[in-house]
KOLMARFI-849234 format. One line per 5 residues: number of its first residue (from 0); their letters; for each residue x, y, z of C-alpha. Coordinates in steps of 0.25 Angstrom, whole numbers, plus 2048, in hexadecimal, padded with zeros to 3 digits. Layout:
REM KOLMARFI-849234
NUM> a> X,Y,Z | ...
//
This chain:
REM KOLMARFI-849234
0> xxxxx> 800,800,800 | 806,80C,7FC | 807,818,807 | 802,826,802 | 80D,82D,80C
5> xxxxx> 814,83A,807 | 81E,831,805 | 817,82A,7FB | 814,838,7F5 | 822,83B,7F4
10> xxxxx> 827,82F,7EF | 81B,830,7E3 | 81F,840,7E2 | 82C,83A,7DE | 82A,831,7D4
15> xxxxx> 81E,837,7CD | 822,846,7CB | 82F,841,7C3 | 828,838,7BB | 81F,843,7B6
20> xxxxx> 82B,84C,7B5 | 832,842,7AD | 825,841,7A3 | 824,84E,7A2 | 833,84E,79E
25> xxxxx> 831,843,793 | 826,84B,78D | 82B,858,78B | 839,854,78A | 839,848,781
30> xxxxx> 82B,843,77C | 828,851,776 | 833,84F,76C | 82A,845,765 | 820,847,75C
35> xxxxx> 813,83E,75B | 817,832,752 | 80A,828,74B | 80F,81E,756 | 80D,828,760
40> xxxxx> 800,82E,75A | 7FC,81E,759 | 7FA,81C,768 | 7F2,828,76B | 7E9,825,760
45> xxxxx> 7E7,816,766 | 7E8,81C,773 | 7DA,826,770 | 7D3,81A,769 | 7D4,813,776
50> xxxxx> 7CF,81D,77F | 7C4,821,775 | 7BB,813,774 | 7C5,809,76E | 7CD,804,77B
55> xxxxx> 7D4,7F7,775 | 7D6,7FE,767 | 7CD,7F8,75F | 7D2,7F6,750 | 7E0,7FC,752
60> xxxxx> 7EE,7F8,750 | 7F9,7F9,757 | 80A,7F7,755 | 812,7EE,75B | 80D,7EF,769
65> xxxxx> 7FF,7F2,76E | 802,7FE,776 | 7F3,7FB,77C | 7F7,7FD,78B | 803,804,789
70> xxxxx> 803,811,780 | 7F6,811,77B | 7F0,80F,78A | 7FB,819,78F | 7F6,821,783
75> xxxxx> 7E6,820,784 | 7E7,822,795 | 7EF,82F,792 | 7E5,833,787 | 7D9,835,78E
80> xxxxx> 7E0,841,797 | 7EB,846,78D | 7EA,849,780 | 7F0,843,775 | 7FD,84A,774
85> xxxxx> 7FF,84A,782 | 7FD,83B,782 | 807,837,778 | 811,840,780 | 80F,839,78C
90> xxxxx> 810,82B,78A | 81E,82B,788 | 824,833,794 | 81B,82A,79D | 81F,81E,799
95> xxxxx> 82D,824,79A | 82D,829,7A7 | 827,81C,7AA | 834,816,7A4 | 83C,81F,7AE
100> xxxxx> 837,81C,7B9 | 836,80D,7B7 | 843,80C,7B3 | 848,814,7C0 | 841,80B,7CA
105> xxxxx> 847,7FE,7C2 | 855,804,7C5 | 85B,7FB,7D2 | 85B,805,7DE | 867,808,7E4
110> xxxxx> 86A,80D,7F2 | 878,814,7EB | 876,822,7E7 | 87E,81F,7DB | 877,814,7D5
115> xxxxx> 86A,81D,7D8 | 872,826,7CF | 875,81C,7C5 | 868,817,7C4 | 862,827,7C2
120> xxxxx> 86E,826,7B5 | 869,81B,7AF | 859,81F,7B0 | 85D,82D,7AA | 861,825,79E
125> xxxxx> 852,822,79E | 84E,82E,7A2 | 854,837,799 | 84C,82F,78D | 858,82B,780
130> xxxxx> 855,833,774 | 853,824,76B | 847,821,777 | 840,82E,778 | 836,82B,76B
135> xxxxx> 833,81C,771 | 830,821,77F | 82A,830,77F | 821,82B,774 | 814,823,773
140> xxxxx> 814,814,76D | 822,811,76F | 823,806,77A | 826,810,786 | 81B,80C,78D
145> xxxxx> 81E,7FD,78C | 82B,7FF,792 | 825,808,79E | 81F,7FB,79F | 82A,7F1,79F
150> xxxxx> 830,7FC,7AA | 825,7FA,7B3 | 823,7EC,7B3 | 833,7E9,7B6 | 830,7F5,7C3
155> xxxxx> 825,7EB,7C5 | 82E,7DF,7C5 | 837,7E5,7CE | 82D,7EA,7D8 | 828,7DC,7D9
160> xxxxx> 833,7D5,7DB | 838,7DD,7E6 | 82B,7DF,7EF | 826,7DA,7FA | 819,7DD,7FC
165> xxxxx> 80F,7D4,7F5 | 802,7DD,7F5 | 80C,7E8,7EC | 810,7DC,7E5 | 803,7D9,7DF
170> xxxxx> 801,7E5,7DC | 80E,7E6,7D2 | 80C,7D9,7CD | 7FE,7DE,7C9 | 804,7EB,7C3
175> xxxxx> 80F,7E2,7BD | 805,7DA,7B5 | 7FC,7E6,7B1 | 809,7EC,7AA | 80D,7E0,7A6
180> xxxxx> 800,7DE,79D | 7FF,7EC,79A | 80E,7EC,794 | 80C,7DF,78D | 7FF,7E4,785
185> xxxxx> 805,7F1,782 | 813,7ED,77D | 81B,7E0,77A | 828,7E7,781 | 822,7E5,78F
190> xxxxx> 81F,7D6,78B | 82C,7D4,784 | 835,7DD,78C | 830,7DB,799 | 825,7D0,79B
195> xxxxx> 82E,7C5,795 | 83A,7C9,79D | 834,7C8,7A8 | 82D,7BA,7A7 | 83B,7B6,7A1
200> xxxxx> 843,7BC,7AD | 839,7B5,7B6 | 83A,7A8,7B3 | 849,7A9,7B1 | 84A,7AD,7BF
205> xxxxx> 83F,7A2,7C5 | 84A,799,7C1 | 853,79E,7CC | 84A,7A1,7DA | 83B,7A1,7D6
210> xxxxx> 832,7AF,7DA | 823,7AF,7DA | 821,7BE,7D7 | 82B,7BE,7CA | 822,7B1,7C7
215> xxxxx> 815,7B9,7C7 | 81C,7C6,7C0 | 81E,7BB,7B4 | 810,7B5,7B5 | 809,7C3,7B3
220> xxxxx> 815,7C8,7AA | 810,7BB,7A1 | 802,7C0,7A3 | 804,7CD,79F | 80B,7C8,793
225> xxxxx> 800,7BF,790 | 7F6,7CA,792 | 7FE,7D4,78A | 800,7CB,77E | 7F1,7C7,780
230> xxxxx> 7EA,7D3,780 | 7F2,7D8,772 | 7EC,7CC,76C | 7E0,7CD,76E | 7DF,7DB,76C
235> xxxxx> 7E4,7D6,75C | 7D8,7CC,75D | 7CE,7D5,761 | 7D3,7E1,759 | 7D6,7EA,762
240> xxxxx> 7E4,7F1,762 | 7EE,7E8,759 | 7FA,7E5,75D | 804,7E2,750 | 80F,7D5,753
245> xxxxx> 81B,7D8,75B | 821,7C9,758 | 82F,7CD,751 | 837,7C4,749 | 846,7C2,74E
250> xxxxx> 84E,7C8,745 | 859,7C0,73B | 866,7BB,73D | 86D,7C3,734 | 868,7D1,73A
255> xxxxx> 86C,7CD,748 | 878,7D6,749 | 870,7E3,743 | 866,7E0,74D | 870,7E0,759
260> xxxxx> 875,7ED,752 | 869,7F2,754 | 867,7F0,761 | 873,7F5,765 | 871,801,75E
265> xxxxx> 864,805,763 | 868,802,771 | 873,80E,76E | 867,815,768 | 85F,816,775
270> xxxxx> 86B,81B,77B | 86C,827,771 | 878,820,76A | 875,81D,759 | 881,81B,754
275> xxxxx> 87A,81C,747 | 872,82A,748 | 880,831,745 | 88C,82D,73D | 894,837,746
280> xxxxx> 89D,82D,750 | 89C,837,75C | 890,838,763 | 88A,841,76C | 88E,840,77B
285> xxxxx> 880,83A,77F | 880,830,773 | 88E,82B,777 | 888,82B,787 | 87D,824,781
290> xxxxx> 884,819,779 | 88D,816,787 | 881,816,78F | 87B,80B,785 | 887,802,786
295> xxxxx> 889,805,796 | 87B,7FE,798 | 87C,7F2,790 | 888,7F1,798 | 880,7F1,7A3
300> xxxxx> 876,7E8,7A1 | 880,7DC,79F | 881,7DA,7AD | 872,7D9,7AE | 873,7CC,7A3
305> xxxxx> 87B,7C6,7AA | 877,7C7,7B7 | 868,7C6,7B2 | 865,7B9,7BC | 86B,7C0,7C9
310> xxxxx> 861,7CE,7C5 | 853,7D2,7CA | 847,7CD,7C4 | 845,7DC,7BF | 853,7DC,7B8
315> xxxxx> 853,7CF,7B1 | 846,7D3,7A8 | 84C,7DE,7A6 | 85A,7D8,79F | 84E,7CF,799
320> xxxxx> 847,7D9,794 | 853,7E1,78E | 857,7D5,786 | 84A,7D2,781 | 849,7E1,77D
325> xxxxx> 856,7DF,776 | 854,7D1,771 | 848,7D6,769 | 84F,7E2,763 | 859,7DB,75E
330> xxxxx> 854,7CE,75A | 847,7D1,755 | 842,7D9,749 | 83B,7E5,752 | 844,7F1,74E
335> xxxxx> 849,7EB,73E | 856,7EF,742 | 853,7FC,747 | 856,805,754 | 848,804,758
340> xxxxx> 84D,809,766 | 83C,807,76A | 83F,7F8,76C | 84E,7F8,773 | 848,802,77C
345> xxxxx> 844,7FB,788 | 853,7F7,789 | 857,804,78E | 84D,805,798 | 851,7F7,79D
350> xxxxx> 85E,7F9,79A | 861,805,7A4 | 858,7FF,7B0 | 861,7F1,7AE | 86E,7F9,7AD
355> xxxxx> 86A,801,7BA | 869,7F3,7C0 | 877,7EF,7BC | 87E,7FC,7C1 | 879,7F9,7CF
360> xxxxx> 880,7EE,7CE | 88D,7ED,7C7 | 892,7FD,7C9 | 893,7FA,7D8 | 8A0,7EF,7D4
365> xxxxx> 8A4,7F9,7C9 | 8AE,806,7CE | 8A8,812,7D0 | 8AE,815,7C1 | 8A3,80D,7BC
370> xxxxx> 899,817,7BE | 89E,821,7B2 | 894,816,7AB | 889,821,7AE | 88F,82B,7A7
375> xxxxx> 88D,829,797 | 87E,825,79E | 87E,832,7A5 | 880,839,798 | 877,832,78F
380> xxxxx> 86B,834,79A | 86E,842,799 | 870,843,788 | 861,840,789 | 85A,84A,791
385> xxxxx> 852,853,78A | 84F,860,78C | 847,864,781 | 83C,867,788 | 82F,868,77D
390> xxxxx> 822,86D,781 | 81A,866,777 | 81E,85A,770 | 823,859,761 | 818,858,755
395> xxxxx> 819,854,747 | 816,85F,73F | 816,859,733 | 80B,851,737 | 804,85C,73E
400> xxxxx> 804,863,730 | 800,857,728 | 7F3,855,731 | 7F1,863,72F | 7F0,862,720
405> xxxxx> 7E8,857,720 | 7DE,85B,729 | 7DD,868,720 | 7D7,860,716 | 7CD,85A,71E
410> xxxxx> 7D3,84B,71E | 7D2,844,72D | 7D6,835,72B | 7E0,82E,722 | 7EC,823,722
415> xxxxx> 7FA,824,720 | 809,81F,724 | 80B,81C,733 | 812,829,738 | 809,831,731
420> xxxxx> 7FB,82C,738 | 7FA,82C,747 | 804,837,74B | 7FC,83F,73E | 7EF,83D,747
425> xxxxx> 7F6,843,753 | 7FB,84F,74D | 7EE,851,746 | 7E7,850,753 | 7DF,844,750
430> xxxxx> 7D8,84B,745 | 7DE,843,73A | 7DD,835,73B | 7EA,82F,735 | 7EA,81F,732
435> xxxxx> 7F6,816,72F | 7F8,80F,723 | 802,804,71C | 805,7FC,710 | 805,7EE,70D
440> xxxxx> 807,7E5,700 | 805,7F1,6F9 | 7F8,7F7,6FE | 7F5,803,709 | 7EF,7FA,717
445> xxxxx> 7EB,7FE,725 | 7F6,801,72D | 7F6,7F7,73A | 7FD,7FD,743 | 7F8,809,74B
450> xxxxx> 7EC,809,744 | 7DC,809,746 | 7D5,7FE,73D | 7CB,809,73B | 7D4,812,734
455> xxxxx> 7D2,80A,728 | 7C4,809,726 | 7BB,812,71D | 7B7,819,728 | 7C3,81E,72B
460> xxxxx> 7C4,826,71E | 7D3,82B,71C | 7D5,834,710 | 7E4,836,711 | 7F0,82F,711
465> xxxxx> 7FE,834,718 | 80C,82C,712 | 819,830,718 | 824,833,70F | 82E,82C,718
470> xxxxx> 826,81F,720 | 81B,819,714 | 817,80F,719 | 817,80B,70B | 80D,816,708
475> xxxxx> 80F,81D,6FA | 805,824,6F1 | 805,81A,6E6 | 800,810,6F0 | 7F5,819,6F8
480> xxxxx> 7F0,81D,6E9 | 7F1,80E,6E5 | 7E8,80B,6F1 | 7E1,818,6F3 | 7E0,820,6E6
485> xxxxx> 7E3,82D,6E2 | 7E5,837,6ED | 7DF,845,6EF | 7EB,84C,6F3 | 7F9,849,6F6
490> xxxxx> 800,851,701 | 810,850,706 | 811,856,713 | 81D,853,71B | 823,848,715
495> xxxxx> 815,840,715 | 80D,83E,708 | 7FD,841,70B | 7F2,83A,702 | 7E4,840,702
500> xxxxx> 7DA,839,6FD | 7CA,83B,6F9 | 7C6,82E,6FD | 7C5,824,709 | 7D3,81E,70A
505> xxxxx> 7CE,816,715 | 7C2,80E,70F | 7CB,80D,704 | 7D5,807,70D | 7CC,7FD,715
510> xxx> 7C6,7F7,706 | 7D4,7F3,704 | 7D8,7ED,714
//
């Protein structure tokens, strides 16, 4: 039973005013520097259908991951106080304040002011958010939430294995497995990157002195599992919100090394190290910093393999879970070879709380020498403060401009390329109705990801049609006139080639789907 005491008041002052502080900071000091994206744009648009009658997304397609009670309930919760801009800024900066705090809680407490002081390094490396994670974590849709997730549930783990009391204990297995579920549906990082860990760890470690309480955390982590994998099905069955396949082939042989390469390089990416982006050999200060501080915590996860038996509960799913992260980046055909720094990001995050664990550890038998270690870390942490405070967030004027000129003749509903539909709808104000289209075998189809099944019936009566110059999609005007016939009138604004048309594109489009 928790004592309402001023020292509870306190203890609550402290730990809530920063986290505030450090949301407002994320907001108007990083998350402002992005502009609206159709990936964004998508969520909010899922997120209002939801509120608005449609609470299981009826007829709508997903991406890769369902999102259902991670953005888009974040998203549809928030949307019925804020509005839509507020919403999308929002998200991001709580889940990484969430992050934070999490990861400061996972680092080992440490009676000795100088490890105190070693663990506060090594959170302002999360802190201070890297330039190559700022897009995937101040932003909508990009697997910050799930990893907010993952964070809480190892706090969990560790809270559990450590108390005493078993009316509290309940309690956080209860939470545990209502998180566990909820990350599960939302994302496949929670169950790949922290359910399967667990239950591996678990019964690696029943093997040497058995625990009940690690054996009912495995039992409701494989529930939640069950549940999570579940419910995305049967939300395909039913047509509520689909959820495309995230089975991945292994890659081949042959492209093994470019794949390791990759890895490698991204992990120097998330550090602020591309050893690509300039053909100059000297780097900045910070980049070097950065590209030190990369390879002094790979370093120092080493002792955490190989001690991996002797460790907590708490830090051998970690170590799991970093492998697994790193296991599917580069053996698997996620990224095609790219420096999809989304993916490897958990690794960071994991990465610094493990290396917090092992420096409690082994600097104690190093000299005193040893703790130079903390300064390329020191400078890097402080390479990516930002203090370009921005009062209102970035817009995309090119957008805002070509929903001008379209609404200026009348038009409200049409399709187009991917980039060019949902984030169109934001900076049109939701006046203009932007639906995503592709190409298959020839011929213009649907688009099914992020999309409304309605949104290509008659009804919905598009009379335009908006092509990037630069991502197609396979688009072009030979094949919209094939399909379409001869266009109104042709526009070219900003790079992005505009079709109007006289007639219904969309019951012409559903006679031929």
């Amino acid at each position: 039973m928790i004592i309402l005491n001023k020292k509870t008041w306190l203890y609550a002052t402290i730990l809530i005013l920063p986290f505030f502080a450090l949301i407002f900071y994320y907001i108007y000091f990083y998350s402002f520097a992005f502009s609206v994206n159709s990936d964004n744009a998508y969520f909010i648009r899922a997120a209002e259908e939801m509120i608005t009658g449609n609470p299981f997304l009826k007829n709508w397609n997903g991406g890769f991951f369902s999102a259902f009670t991670g953005d888009l309930l974040w998203a549809a919760t928030l949307r019925l106080f804020f509005s839509r801009k507020i919403v999308l800024y929002l998200i991001g900066p709580i889940a990484y304040a969430i992050i934070v705090y999490c990861s400061w809680f996972l680092m080992p407490f440490h009676n000795n002011r100088k490890f105190r002081i070693g663990n506060l390094i090594l959170l302002l490396l999360i802190l201070f958010v890297p330039p190559a994670l700022r897009h995937p974590f101040m932003t909508v849709g990009m697997h910050g939430i799930a990893v907010a997730y993952m964070l809480i549930l190892l706090l969990l783990t560790q809270r559990i294995s450590s108390i005493q009391s078993d009316f509290k204990k309940k309690w956080l297995f209860g939470l545990f497995f209502l998180i566990a579920v909820a990350g599960c549906i939302a994302d496949g990082f929670v169950l790949y990157y922290f359910i399967l860990p667990l239950i591996l760890s678990i019964i690696i470690r029943q093997f040497r002195s058995k625990s009940i309480d690690e054996i009912w955390l495995a039992l409701l982590a494989f529930l939640a599992a069950v549940i999570g994998k579940t419910s995305t099905s049967l939300f395909n069955v039913f047509g509520f919100l689909k959820t495309g396949s995230t089975e991945l082939q292994m890659i081949s042989f042959e492209n093994i090394f470019q794949y390791i390469q990759n890895t490698y390089n991204t992990w120097l990416i998330i550090f602020g190290f591309n050893r690509y982006e300039n053909s100059n050999p000297f780097h900045s200060i910070g980049q070097m910093a950065g590209f030190l501080s990369a390879l002094i915590v790979l370093a120092a996860l080493i002792p955490i393999f190989l001690h991996y038996f002797k460790s907590d509960l708490t830090t051998q799913v970690m170590a799991v879970g970093f492998a697994f992260v790193i296991g599917s980046f580069t053996f698997t055909q996620i990224t095609n070879g790219e420096p999809a720094v989304r993916y490897l990001s958990p690794t960071f995050f994991i990465a610094i709380i493990l290396v917090s664990r092992t420096f409690q550890e082994q600097l104690p038998k190093m000299r005193k020498a040893a703790f130079i270690i903390y300064i390329p870390l020191i400078i890097f942490a402080a390479s990516n403060i930002s203090l370009n405070f921005r009062s209102s967030p970035e817009n995309n004027r090119r957008y805002i401009e070509i929903a001008e000129v379209l609404r200026d003749r009348g038009l409200a509903n049409g399709y187009g390329t991917y980039w060019e539909t949902h984030a169109m709808n934001y900076y049109a104000g939701n006046e203009l109705q932007v639906a995503p289209i592709e190409t298959s075998d020839g011929k213009i189809i649907p688009s099914s990801w992020a999309s409304k099944t309605d949104w290509y019936s008659s009804d919905y009566d598009a009379r335009f049609i908006i092509v990037s110059q630069n991502k197609k999609f396979g688009l072009n005007e030979a094949l919209i006139v094939a399909e379409f016939g001869n266009y109104r009138e042709h526009l070219n604004l900003h790079e992005n080639d505009i079709y109007i048309y006289d007639i219904n594109l969309s019951a012409v489009l559903s006679s031929k789907n």
